[in-house]
Backbone and ligand atoms as CSV (ligand in chain L), in Angstrom:
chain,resi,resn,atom,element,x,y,z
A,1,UNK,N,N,17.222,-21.586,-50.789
A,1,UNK,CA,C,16.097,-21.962,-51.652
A,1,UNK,C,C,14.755,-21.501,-51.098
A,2,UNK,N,N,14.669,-20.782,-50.067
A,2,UNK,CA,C,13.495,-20.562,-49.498
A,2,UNK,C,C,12.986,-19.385,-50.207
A,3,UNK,N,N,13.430,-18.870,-51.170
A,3,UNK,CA,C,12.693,-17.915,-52.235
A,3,UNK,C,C,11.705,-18.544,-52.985
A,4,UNK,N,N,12.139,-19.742,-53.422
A,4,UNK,CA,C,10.993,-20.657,-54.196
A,4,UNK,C,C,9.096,-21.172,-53.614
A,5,UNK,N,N,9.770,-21.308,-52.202
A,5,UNK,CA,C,8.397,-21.500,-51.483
A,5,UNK,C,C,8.187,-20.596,-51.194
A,6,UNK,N,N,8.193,-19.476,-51.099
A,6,UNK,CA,C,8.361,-18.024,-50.977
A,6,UNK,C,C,7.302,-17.644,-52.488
A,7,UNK,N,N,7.943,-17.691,-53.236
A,7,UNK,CA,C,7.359,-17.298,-54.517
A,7,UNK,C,C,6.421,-18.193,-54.896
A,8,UNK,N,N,6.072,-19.327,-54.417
A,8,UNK,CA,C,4.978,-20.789,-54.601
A,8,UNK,C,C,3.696,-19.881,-54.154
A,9,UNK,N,N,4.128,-19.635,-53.143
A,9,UNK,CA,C,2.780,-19.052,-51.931
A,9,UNK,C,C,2.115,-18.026,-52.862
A,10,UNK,N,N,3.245,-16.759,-52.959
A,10,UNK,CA,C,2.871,-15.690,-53.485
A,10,UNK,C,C,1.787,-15.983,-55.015
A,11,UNK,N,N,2.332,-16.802,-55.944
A,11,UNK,CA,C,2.163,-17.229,-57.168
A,11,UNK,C,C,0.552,-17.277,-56.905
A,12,UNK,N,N,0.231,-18.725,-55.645
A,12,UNK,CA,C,-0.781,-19.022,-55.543
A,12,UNK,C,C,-2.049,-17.770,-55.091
A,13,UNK,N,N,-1.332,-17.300,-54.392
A,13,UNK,CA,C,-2.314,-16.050,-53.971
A,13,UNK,C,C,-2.747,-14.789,-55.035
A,14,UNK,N,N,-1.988,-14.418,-56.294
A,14,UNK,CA,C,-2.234,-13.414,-57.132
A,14,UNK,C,C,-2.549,-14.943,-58.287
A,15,UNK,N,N,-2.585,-16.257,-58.291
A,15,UNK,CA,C,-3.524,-16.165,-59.501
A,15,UNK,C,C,-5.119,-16.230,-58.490
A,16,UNK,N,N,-5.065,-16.566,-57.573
A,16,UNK,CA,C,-6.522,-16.752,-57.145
A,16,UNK,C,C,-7.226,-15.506,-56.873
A,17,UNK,N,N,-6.566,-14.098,-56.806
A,17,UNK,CA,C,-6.815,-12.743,-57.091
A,17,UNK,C,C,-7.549,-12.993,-58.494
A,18,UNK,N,N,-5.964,-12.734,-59.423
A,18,UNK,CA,C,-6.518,-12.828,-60.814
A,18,UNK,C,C,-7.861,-13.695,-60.993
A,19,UNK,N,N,-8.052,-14.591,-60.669
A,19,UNK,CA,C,-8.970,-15.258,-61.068
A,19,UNK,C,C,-10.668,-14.132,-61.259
A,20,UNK,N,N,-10.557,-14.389,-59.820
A,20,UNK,CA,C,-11.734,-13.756,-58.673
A,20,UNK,C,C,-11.615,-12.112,-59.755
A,21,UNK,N,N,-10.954,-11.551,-60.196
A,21,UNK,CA,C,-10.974,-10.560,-60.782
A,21,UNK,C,C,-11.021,-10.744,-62.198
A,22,UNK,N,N,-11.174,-11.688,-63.138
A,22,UNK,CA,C,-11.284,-11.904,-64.440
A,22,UNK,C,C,-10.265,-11.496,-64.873
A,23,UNK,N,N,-9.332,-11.582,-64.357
A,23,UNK,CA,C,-8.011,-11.092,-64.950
A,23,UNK,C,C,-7.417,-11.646,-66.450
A,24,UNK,N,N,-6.452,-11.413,-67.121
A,24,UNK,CA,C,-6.339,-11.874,-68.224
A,24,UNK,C,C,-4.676,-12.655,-67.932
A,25,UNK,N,N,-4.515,-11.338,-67.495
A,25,UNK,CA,C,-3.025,-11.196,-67.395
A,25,UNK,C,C,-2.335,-10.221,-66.268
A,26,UNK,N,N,-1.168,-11.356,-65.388
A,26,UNK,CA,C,-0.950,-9.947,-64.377
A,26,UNK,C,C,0.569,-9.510,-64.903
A,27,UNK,N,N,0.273,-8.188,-64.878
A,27,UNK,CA,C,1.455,-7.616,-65.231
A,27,UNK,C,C,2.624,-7.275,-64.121
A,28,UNK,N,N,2.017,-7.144,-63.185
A,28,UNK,CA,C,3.268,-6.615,-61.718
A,28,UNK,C,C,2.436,-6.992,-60.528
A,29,UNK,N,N,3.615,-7.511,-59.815
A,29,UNK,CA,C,3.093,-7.599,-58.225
A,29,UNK,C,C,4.070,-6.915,-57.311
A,30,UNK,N,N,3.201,-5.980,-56.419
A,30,UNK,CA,C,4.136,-4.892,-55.990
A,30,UNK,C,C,4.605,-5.446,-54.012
A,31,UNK,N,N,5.114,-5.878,-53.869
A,31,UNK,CA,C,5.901,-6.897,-52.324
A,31,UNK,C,C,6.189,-6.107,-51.443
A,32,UNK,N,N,5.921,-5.964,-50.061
A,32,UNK,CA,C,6.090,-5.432,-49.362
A,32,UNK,C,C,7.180,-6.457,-48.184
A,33,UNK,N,N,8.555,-6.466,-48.274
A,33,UNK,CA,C,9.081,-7.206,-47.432
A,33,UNK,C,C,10.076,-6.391,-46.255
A,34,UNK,N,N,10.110,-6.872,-45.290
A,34,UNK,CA,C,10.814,-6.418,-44.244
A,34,UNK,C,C,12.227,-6.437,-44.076
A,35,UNK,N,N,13.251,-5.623,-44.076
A,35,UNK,CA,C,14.531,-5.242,-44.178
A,35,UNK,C,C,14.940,-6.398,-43.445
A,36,UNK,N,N,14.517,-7.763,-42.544
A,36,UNK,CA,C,15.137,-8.711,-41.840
A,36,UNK,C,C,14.299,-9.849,-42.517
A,37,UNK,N,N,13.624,-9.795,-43.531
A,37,UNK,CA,C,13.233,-10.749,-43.963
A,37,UNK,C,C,14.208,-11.421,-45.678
A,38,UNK,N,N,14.767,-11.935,-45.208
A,38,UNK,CA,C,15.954,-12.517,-46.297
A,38,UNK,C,C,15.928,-12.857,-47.919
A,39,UNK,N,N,15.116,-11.749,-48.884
A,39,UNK,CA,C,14.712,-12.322,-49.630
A,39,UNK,C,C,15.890,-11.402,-51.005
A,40,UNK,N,N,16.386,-12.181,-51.639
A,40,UNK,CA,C,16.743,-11.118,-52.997
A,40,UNK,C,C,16.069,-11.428,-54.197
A,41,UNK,N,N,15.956,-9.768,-54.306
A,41,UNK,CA,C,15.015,-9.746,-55.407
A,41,UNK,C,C,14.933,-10.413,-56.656
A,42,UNK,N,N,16.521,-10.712,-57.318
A,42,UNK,CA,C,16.563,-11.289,-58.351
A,42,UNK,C,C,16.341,-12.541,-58.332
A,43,UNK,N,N,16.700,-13.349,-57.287
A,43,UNK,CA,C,16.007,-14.623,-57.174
A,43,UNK,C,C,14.562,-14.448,-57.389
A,44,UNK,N,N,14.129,-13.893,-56.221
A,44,UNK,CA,C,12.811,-13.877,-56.358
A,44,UNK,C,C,11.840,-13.328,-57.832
A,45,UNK,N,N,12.885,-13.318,-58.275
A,45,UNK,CA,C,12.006,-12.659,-60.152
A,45,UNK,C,C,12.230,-14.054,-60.380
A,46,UNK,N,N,13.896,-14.601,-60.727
A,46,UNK,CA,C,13.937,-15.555,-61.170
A,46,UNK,C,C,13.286,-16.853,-61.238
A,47,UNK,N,N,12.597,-17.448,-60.174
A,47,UNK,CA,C,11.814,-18.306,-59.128
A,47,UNK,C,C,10.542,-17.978,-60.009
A,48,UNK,N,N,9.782,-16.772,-59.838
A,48,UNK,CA,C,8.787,-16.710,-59.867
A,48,UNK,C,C,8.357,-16.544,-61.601
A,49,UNK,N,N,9.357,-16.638,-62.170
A,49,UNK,CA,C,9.500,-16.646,-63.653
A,49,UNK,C,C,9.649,-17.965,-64.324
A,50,UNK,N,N,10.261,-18.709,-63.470
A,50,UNK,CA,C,10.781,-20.549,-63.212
A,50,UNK,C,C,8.738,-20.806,-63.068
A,51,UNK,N,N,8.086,-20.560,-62.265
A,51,UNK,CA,C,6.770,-21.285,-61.864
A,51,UNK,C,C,5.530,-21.183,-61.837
A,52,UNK,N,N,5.824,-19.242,-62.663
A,52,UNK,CA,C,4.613,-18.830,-63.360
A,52,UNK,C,C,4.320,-19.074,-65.048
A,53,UNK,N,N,5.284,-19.815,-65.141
A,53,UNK,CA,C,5.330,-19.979,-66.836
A,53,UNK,C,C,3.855,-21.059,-66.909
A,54,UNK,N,N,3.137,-20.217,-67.878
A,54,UNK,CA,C,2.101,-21.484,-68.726
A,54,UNK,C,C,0.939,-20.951,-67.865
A,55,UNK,N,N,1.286,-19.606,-66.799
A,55,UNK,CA,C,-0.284,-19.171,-66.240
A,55,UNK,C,C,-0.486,-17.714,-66.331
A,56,UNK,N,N,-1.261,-17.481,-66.105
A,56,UNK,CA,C,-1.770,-16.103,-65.960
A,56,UNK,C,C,-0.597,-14.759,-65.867
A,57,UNK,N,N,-0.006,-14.903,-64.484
A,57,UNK,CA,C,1.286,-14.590,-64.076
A,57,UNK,C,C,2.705,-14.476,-64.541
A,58,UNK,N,N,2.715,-15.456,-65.955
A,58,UNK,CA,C,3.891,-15.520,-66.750
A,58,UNK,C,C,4.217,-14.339,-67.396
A,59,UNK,N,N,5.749,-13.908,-66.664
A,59,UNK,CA,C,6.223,-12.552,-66.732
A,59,UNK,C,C,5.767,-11.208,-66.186
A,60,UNK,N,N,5.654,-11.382,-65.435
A,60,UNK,CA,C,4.578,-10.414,-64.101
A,60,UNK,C,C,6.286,-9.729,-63.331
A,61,UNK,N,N,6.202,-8.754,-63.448
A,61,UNK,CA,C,7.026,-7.948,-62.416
A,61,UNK,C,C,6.892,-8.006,-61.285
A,62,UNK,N,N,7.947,-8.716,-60.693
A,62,UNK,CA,C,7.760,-8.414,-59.303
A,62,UNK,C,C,8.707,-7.426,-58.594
A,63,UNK,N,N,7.897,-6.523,-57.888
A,63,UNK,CA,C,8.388,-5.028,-57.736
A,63,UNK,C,C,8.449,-5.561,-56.171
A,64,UNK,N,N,9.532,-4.919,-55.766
A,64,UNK,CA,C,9.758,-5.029,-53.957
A,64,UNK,C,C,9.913,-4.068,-53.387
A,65,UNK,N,N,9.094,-3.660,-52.569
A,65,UNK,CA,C,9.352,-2.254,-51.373
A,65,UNK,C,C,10.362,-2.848,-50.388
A,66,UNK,N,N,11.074,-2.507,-49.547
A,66,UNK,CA,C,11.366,-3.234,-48.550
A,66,UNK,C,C,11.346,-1.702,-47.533
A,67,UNK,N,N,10.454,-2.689,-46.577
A,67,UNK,CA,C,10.379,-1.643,-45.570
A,67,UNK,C,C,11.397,-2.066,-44.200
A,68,UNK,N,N,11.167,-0.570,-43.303
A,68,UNK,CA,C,12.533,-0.554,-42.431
A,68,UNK,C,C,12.460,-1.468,-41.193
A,69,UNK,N,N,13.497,-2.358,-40.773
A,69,UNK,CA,C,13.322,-2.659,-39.222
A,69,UNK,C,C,13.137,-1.334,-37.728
A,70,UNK,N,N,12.219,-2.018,-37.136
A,70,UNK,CA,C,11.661,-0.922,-36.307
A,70,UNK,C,C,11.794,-1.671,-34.596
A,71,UNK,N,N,12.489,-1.261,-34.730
A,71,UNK,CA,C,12.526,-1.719,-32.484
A,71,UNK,C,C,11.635,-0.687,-31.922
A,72,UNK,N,N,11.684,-1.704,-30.453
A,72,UNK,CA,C,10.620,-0.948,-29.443
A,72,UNK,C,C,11.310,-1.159,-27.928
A,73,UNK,N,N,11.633,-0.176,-27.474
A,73,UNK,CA,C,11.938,-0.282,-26.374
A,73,UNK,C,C,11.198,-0.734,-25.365
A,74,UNK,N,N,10.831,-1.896,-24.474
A,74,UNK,CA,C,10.196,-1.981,-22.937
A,74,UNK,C,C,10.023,-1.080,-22.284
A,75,UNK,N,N,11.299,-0.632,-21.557
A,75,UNK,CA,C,11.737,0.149,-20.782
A,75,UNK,C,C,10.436,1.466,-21.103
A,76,UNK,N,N,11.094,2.352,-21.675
A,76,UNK,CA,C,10.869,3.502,-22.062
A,76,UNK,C,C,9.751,3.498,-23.405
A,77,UNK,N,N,9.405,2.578,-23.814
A,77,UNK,CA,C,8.234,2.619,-25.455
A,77,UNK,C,C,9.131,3.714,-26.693
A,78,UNK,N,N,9.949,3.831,-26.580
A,78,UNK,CA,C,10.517,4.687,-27.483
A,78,UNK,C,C,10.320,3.692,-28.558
A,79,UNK,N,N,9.971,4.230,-30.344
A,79,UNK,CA,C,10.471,3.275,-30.984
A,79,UNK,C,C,11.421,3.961,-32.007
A,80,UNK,N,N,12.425,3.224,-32.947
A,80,UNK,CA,C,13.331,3.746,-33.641
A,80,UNK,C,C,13.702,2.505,-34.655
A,81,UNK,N,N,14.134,3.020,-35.792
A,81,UNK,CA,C,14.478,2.841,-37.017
A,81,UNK,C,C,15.917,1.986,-36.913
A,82,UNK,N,N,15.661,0.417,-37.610
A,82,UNK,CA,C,17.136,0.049,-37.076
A,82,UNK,C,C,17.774,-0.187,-38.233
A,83,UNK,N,N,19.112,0.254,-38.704
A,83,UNK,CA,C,19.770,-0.674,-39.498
A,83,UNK,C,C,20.330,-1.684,-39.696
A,84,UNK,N,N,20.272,-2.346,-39.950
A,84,UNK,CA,C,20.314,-3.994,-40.248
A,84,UNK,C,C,22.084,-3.955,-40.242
A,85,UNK,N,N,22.353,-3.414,-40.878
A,85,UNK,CA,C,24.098,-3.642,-41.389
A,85,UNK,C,C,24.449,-3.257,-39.860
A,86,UNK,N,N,24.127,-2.647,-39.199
A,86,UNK,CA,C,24.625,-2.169,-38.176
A,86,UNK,C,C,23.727,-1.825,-36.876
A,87,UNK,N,N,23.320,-3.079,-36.696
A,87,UNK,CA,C,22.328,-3.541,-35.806
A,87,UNK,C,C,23.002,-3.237,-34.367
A,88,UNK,N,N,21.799,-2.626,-33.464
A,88,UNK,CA,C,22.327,-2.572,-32.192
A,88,UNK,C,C,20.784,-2.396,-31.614
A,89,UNK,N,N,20.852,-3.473,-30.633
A,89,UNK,CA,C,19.549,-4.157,-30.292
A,89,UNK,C,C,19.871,-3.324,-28.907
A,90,UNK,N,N,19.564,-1.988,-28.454
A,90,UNK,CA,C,19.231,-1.219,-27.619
A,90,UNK,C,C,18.647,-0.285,-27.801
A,91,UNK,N,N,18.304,0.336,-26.728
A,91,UNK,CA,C,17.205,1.984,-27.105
A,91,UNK,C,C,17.853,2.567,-27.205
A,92,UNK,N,N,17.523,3.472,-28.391
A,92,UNK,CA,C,18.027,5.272,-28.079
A,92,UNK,C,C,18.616,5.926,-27.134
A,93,UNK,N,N,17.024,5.664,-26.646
A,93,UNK,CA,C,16.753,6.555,-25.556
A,93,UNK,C,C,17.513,6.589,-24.344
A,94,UNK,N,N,16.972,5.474,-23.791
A,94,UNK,CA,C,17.625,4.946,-22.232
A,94,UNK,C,C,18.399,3.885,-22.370
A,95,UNK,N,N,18.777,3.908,-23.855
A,95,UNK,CA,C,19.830,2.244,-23.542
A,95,UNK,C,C,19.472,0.876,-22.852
A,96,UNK,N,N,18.581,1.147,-22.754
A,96,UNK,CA,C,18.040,-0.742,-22.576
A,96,UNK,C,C,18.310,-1.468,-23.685
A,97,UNK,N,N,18.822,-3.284,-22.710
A,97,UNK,CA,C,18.942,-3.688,-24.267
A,97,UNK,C,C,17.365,-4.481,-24.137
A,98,UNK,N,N,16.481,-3.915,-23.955
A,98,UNK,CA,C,15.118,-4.923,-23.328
A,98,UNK,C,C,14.064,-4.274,-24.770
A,99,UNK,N,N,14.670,-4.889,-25.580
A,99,UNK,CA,C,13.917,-4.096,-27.101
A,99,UNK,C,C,13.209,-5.054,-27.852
A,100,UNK,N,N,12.350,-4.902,-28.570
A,100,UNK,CA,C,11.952,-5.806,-29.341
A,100,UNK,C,C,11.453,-5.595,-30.704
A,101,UNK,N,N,11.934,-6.405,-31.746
A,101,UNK,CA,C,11.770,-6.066,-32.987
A,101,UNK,C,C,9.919,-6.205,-33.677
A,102,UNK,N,N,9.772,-4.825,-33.779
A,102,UNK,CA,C,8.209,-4.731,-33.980
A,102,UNK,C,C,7.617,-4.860,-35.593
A,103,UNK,N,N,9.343,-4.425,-36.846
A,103,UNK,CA,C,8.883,-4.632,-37.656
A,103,UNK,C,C,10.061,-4.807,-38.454
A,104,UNK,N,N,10.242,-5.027,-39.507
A,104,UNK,CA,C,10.860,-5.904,-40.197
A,104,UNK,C,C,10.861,-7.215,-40.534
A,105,UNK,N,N,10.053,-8.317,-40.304
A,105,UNK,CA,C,10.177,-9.294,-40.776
A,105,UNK,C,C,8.899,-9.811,-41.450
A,106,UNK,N,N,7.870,-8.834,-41.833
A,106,UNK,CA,C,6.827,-8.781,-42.902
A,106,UNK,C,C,7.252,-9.431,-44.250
A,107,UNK,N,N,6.484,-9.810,-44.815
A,107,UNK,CA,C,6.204,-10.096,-46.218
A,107,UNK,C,C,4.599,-10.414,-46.648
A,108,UNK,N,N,4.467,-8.946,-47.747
A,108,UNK,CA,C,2.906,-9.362,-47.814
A,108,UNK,C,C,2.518,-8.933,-48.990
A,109,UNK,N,N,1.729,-8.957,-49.830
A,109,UNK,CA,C,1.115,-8.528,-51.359
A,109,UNK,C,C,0.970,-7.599,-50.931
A,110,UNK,N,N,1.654,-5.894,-51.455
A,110,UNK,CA,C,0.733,-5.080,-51.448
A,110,UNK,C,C,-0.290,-4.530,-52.390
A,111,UNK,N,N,0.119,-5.066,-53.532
A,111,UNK,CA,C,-0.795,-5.123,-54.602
A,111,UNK,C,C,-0.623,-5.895,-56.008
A,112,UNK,N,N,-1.221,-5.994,-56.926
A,112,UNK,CA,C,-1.387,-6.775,-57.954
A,112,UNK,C,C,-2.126,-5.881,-59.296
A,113,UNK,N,N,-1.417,-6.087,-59.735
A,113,UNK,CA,C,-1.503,-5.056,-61.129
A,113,UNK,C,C,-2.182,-6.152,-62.438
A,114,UNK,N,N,-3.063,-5.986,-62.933
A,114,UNK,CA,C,-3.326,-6.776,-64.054
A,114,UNK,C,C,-4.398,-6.273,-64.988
A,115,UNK,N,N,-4.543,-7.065,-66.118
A,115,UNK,CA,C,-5.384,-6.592,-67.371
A,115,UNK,C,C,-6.223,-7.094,-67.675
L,1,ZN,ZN,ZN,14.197,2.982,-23.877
């Protein structure tokens, strides 16, 4: 259920955009979330279709980028592209497992589309 407070937050933040922008109506909100950040999309339409009804936001696309998990090696600063399905929390490079996840677990407005 953590899509719902998830989509609460978001809701709150693009109508107070809309607002501040005289908006009428938002048509799409475009999401920038991180390949380790647990969100599916169709919930997250669904949710946000459930709690934007009766505002501004009612029926607003929500469009999702999802960007890549990114480790960082200690050791060596190498950084590299991780896949999630097939996670392996070492470097490239020098095989350390002394890595740390620098990106993937973002979630942020990257933009807001409205009329
Ligand atoms: Zn390394």
């Amino acid at each position: 259920m953590h899509e719902l407070s998830i989509m609460k937050n978001i809701l709150e933040i693009v109508l107070d955009h809309g607002q501040q922008a005289g908006a009428e109506k938002i048509s799409r909100i475009n999401l920038n979330v991180g390949a380790f950040t647990d969100i599916v999309p169709r919930w997250a339409q669904g949710y946000f279709d459930m709690i934007a009804k009766d505002t501004i936001a009612e029926k607003a696309e929500i469009h999702i980028d999802t960007l890549p998990a990114v480790i960082k090696c200690r050791s060596c600063g190498s950084e590299a592209q991780v896949d999630i399905a097939h996670l392996h929390m070492e470097c490239g490079s020098c095989q350390s497992k002394q890595v740390e996840l620098i990106s993937g677990r973002e979630l942020r407005i990257e933009s807001i589309e409205f009329e």
